[in-house]
N, C-alpha and C positions, 0 to 999 in steps of 0.2 A: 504494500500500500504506500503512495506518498507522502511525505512529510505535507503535515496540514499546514499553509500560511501562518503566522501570527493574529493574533485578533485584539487591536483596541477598541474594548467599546464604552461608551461614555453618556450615562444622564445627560441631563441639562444641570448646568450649573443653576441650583435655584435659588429662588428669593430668599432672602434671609428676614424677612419680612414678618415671619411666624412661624410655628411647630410645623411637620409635614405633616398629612395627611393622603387620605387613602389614593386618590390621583398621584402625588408622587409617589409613594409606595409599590402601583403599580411598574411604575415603569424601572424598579429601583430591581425588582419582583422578575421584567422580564430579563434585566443584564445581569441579576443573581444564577436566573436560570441557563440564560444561554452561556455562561461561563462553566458553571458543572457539567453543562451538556458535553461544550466541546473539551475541555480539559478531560472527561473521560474516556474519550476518542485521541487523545495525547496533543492537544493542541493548545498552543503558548496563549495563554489568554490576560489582557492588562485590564481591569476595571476603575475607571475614575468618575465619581460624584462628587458633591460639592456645593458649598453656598456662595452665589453672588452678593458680596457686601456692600457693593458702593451704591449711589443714584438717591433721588429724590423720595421713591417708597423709603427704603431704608432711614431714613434721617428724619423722614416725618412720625413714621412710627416711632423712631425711639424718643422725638422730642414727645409727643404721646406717653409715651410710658416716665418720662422724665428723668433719662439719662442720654448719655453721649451714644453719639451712632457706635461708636469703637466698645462702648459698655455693651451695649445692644448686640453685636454682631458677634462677638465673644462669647454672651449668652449663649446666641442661636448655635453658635458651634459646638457647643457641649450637644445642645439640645439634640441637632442632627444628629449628629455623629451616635451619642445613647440612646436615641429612637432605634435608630440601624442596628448596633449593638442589640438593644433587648430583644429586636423581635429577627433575631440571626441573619440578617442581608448583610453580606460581607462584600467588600469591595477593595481596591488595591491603593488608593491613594482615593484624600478625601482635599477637593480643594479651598483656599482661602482666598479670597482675592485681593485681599487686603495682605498678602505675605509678599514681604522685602523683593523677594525675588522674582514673582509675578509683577509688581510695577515696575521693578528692573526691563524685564522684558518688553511691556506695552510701551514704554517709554522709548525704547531704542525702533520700535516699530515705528512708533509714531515720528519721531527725527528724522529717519529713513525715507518717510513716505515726504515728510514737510519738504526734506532737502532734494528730494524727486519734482516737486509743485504735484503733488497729488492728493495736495492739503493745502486751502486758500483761504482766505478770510473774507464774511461777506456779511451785508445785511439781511436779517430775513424773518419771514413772519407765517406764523403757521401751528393748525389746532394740533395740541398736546394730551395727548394720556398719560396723567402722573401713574397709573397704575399698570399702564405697559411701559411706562418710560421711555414712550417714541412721540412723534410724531406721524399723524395721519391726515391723508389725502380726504377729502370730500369724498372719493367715490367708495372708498373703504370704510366708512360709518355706515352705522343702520339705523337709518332714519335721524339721522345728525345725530348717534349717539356713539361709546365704543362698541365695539360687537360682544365684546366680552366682559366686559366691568359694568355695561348699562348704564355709564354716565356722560354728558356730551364734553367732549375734550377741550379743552382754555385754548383761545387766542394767545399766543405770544408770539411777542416781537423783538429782537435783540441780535446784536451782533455777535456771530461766532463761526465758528473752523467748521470744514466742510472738505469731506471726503470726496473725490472725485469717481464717486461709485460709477454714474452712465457709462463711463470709458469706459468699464468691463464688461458691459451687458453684452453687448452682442458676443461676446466670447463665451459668456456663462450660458446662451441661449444654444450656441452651439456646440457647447458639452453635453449639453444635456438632452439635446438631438442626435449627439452619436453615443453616449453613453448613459443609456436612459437607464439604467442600476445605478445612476448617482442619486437618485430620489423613489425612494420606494414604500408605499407600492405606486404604480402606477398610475391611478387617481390625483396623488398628491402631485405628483410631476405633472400632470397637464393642467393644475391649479395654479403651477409659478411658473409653466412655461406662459398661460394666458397674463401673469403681470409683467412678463417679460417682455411682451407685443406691444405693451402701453411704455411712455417715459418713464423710465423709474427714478430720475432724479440724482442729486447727486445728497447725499448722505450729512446729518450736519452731527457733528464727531465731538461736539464740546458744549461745556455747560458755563456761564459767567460765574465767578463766584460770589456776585452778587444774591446770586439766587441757588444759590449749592453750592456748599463745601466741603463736603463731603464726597472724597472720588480721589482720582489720581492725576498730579498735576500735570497739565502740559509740559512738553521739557523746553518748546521754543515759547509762551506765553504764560507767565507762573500766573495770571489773573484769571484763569479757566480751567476748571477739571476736565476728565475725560466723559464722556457718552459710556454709560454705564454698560450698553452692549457691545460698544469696542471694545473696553477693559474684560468684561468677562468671555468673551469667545474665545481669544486668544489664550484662556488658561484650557482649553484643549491641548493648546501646544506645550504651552509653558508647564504646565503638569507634568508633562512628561520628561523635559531637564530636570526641574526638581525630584521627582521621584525617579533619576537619572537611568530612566529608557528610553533615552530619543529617537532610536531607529526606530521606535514603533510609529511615529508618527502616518506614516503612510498604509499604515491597516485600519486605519479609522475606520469608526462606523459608531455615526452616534443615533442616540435611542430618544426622541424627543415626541412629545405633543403636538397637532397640530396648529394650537396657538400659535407656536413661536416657528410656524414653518417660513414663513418671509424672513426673517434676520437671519435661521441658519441656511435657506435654500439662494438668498440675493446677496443681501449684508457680508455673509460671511465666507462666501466663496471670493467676491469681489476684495476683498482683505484681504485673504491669502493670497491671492493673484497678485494683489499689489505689491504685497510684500517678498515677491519671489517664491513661495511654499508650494506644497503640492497642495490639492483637492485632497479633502476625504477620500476616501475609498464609497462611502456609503451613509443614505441621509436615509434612517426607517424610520417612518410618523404613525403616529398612533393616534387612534382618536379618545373621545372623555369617558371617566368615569363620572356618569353625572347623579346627582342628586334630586329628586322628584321635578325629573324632566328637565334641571339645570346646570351648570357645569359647575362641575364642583370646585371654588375659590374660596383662600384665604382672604383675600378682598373684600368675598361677598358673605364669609362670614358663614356657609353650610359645610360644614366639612366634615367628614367624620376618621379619627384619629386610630392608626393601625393599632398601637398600643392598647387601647380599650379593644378594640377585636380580639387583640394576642389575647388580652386576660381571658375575656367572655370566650370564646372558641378556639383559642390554638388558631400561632401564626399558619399551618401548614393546611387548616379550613379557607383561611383567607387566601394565601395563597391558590391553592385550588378553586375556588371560586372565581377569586380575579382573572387567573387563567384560561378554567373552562368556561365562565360566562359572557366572556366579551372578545368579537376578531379582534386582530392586533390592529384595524385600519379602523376598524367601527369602534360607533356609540355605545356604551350601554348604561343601566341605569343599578347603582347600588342600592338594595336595601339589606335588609337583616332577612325578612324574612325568606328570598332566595337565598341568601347563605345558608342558613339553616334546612332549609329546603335540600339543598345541594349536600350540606354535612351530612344529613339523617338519610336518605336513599342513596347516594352513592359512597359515602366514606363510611358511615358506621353501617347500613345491611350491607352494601357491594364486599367493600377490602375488606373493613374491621368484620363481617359475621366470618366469608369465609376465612381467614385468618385464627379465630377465636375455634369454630369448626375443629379445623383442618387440626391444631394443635393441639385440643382439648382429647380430639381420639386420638392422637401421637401417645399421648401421656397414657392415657385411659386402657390401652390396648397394649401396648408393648414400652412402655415408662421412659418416653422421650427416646427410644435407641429405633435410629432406621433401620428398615428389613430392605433384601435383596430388589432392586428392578427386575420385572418380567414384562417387558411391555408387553400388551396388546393393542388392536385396532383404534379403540378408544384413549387410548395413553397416548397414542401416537397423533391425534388428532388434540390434544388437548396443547400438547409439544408445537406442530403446526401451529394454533392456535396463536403461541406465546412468539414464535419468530417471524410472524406476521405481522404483528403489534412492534415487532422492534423495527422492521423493516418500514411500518407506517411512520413510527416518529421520527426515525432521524430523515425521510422526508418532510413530516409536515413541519418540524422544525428548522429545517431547512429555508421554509417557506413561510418564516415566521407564524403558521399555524397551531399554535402552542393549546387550541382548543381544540383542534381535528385531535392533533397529537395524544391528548390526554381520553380521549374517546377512543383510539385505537388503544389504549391500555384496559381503559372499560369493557370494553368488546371481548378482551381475553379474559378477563376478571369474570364476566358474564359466562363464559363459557367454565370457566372453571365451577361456579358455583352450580350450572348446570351437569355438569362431569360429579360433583359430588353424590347429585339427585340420582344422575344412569347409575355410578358403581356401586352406590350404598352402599358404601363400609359397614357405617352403624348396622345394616339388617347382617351382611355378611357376617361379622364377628359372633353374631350367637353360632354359629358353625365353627368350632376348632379345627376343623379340617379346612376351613377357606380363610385361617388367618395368614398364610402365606401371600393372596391376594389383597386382602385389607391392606395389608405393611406396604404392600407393590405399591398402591391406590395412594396411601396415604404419602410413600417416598415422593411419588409424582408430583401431588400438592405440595408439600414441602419445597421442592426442585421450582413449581410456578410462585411459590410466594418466594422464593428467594430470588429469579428470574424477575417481579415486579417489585421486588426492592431496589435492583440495579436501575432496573427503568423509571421507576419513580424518581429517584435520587434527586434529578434537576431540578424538578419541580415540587415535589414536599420531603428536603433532607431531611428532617428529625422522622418522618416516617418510615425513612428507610434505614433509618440507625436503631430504631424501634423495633423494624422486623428484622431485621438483623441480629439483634441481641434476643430476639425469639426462637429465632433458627439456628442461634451459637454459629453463626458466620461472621467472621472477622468484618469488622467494618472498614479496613483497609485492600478489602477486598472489592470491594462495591462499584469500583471500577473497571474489577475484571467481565469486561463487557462480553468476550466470545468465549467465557467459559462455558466448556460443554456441559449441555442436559446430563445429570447424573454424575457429573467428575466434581462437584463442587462439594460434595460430604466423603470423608472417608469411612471404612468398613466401621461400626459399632457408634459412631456421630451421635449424640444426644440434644435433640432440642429441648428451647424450654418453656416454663409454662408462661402462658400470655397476658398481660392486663388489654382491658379493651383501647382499643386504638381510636378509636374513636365513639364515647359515649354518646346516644341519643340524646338531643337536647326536646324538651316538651313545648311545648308553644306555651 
């Protein structure tokens, strides 16, 4: 087989504005996943998340709260980082934007572009969103409001620096014409290829400090910070000197919303261009976790907090939910009661009965020790069952389908609890003479929960370290992906006994 590429992949640098919730969680949720996935297929995988500290959100809020933006953003960084932490999304570097050596960096970018003239000074006037921290076009409002904060954006007028974005459009139009996997899925690309048809203007890159202080200074005009979305893009890159893997930079592939798909599919290619960089490898948009029909914001105040999940349900319910209930490109709508929906028929009767099952006769019948394989026709089909479901996800995965994917794992879960029903152990075992069969029947199951612990792994780890220490399979094994049906227990192997994997919750 050949060596897999490298893989960076990367959240959105988020607001630091407030605690995370469950919209970033997900997406936090899909590059936790896709990092287990491919590292178990042996492949180099970077993960960086992060809080955007600087801009006008940030400084209002913390004058709100009545301390210093740098008290505030400090906060949040605990705050992020121990959300992550408790509710087990690990990642490889967490960024600061406000660290030494990220304004190192944006600094010398910005010199670079100034002493290019790819950076001018002008007068200029135009409606703002303090809570996208841009400015917006007239035809980009809904019904003269933001499309996403639902508030009409300020008139402002004032002098400041200005990115020579237009230069690069037609070139970012024709990347993305011959290399339409720069923006994926495909929807999304012919959503920024249609702002691409229109002027898109040229970009204004600074803030007065008349009216913000908060940011990073310009290095040719100390009277103006930086444009809060210049300074945070670039710690894509700068992330990566600091946590000192720069060759990764060119397997990009970042994991974002489709709020913010204008800055990273226009803004942020035309920056690297300017700067000499390469492109990402890959822009994957996902669309919202909304809330009774709305999109779920800190801004706007609905949000509901992963931490309170973890408690009430287990991260690895939430997880699987966010997963299986929403495409990676589509809407969908959070509540509780599809979570619990989703917990109670497929995690505690699908996994946790057969699971509970399968183990309780291991015990019951021959005291945790496996008996001999014989396969027969139906064994054989049970096996099928399981390499078929492997075979489905590292496609649908492939294909950011991480809900096909986890339904091909259901599918063989289905089948197994079906396979319990045909061989009936439990009737078989009152016959002493057909417990040689039982032990067969039961090794099989055993071999498929340990088969869907592997597979599970990406997507609900503590479940697969759960069944694993069920099965007394080494949980540094979890990765051995083409280990064959039947070679993964040796002669005399004892499992053990199970707590439920997932209790029923009562409405």
């Amino acid at each position: 087989m050949p060596e897999l590429a490298p893989l960076y992949l990367t959240t959105p640098i988020f607001y630091a504005n407030d605690e995370p919730h469950v919209g970033h969680t997900y997406t936090l949720v899909v590059a936790d996943t896709l990092a287990r996935f491919w590292r178990a297929r042996g492949r180099r995988v970077f993960v960086v998340t992060g809080i955007d500290e600087h801009g006008d959100k940030n400084a209002q809020v913390a004058a709100k709260h009545g301390v210093t933006p740098r008290a505030w953003v400090d906060r949040m960084s605990v705050a992020w980082q121990e959300t992550w932490r408790a509710v087990g999304l690990s990642y490889d570097h967490f960024v600061r934007t406000t660290a030494a050596a990220h304004a190192t960096f944006v600094r010398k970018v910005l010199a670079d572009l100034h002493a290019r003239g790819d950076i001018y000074f002008d007068q200029y006037t135009g409606l703002y969103c303090y809570g996208c921290e841009r400015f917006y076009q007239e035809r980009e409002l809904d019904g003269g409001v933001c499309p996403d904060h639902r508030k009409p954006p300020v008139e402002i007028a004032e002098e400041n620096y200005f990115f020579r974005m237009e230069k690069y459009q037609p070139e970012i139009l024709r990347r993305l014409d011959t290399h339409p996997e720069l923006v994926m899925p495909d929807g999304y690309r012919r959503e920024v290829l249609a702002l691409l048809r229109e002027p898109i203007g040229d970009l204004c890159i600074s803030r007065p400090k008349s009216r913000l202080t908060w940011g990073i200074d310009l290095p040719f005009d100390d009277r103006y910070v930086t444009y809060v979305w210049f300074d945070a893009l670039f710690s894509y890159v700068s992330a990566l000197d600091i946590a000192g893997v720069p060759g990764l930079w060119t397997a990009a592939h970042h994991l974002i919303a489709k709020d913010i798909l204008k800055p990273h599919a226009i803004y942020w290619p035309a920056m690297l261009m300017a700067a000499g960089m390469p492109l990402y490898r890959q822009l994957q948009v996902h669309g919202y976790w909304n809330l009774a029909g709305g999109k779920m914001s800190k801004s706007l105040g609905n949000i509901i907090r992963p931490r309170d999940v973890d408690a009430r349900y287990g991260m690895d319910a939430l997880r699987y939910y966010l997963l299986r209930d929403k495409s990676y490109a589509g809407d969908a709508d959070f509540s509780e009661e599809g979570l619990v929906a989703r917990l109670n028929a497929d995690l505690a009767n699908g996994l946790g009965n057969l699971a509970s099952r399968v183990l309780a006769m291991q015990q019951r019948y021959f005291r945790g020790v496996l008996q001999r394989l014989a396969p027969e026709s139906v064994d054989l089909a049970l096996r099928d069952a399981f390499a078929q479901a492997r075979r489905d996800i590292d496609a649908h995965v492939g294909d950011f389908a991480f809900h096909r994917a986890l339904e091909a794992l259901w599918r063989a879960l289905d089948h197994a609890n079906k396979y319990v029903t045909e061989t009936a152990p439990f009737a078989l075992a009152k016959d002493e003479s057909k417990l040689p069969r039982v032990g067969a029947v039961l090794h099989e199951l055993c071999e498929a929960l340990r088969v869907t612990a592997q597979l599970v792994e990406p997507f609900m780890p503590a479940t697969a370290r759960k069944l694993a220490t069920y099965l007394n399979f080494p949980e540094s094994r979890l990765v051995e992906l083409d280990l064959a049906w039947g070679s993964a227990f040796a002669t005399g192997h004892e499992t053990g006994t199970p707590d439920p994997l997932f209790p029923r919750v009562e409405s």
